[in-house]
C-alpha positions, -999 to +999 in steps of 0.1 A: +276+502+416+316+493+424+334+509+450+352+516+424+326+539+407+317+552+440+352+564+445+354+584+410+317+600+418+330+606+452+362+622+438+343+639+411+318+657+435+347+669+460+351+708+454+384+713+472+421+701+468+416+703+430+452+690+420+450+667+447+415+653+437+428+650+402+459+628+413+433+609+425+411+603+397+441+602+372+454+573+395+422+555+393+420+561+356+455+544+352+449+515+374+410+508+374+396+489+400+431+475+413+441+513+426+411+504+450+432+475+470+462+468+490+477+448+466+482+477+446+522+490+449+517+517+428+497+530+459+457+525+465+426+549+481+421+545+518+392+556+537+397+573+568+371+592+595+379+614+622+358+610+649+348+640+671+327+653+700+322+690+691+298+691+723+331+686+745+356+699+720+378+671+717+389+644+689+394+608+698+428+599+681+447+560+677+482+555+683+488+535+653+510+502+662+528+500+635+536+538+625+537+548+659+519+579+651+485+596+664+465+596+639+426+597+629+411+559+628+413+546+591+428+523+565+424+496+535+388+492+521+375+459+519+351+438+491+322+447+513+327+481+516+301+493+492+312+527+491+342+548+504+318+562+532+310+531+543+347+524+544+350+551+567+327+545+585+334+507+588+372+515+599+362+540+626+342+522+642+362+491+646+395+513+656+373+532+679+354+506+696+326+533+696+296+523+687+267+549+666+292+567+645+275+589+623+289+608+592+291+641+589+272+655+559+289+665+531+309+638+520+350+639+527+361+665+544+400+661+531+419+645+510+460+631+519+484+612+500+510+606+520+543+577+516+537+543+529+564+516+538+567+492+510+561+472+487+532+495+484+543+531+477+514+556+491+480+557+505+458+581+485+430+586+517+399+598+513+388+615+551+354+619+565+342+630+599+323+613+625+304+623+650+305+604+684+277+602+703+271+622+732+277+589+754+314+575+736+327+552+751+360+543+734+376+504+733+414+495+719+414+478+690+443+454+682+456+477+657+462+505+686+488+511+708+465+536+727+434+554+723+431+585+738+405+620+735+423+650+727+411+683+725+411+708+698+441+730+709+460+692+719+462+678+683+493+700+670+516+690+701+510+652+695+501+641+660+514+656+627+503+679+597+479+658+582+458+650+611+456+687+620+448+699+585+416+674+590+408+690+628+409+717+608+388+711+581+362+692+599+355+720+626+354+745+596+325+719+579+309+720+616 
């Protein structure tokens, strides 16, 4: 199986954000397995995971270098992502530095479309959550300004909308 088809059966299966979700799979529809990759101007699905320590309360959060935002760890999937989990997964970890990152269950816990600066015109993400182990130990990654623990109550004076939307969401799937 493609990411590709991953994505639609992953879209497919989501029960929330039903006009959203359909955006999604009507964009995927349109472009095939190009709406998968970067290269893609008409925008492309991103895989994101927030990772969290519910044992402490707290969300570990990046200071993105080039938006110059807080935001969850994420971005671009990649030909050896075998699924958008994986991709998740794969982008949290690196951004995070934090090694034994496991998934929550239940597949993504949000969906966000949100404007990109060009060519490209959006990023159509697909958000999980993941769960840090009870021993994180966070390193910057090159793609980071800062990286920086947060807890709950935190989020809504530093980062925007989106990112409390999935604090939101994921303590609700907790």
């Amino acid at each position: 199986m493609s990411l590709y088809d991953d994505a639609v059966l992953v879209l497919k299966g989501y029960d929330d954000q039903a006009e959203l979700r359909q955006a999604y799979l009507d964009h995927l529809s349109t472009h095939g397995e190009d709406g998968m990759w970067k290269p893609c101007t008409a925008g492309h699905v991103t895989a994101s995971a927030l990772v969290i320590d519910p044992s402490r309360g707290r969300v570990l959060l990046t200071l993105h270098k080039k938006l110059r935002m807080w935001l969850q760890m994420g971005g671009h999937c990649e030909p050896g992502d075998a699924t958008l989990a994986a991709a998740a997964l794969r982008e949290a970890t690196e951004e995070s530095g934090v090694p034994g990152l496991t998934l929550l269950a239940g597949g993504p816990v949000r969906l966000d479309r949100h404007p990109i600066p060009g060519p490209c015109t959006q990023h159509l993400d697909v958000q999980y959550a993941a769960l840090a182990p009870a021993d994180a130990v966070e390193a910057i990654s090159d793609e980071s300004l800062d990286l920086r623990w947060f807890a709950y109550d935190e989020v809504a004076g530093v980062a925007d909308e989106s990112v409390v939307r999935l604090v939101e969401a994921t303590r609700a799937r907790l």
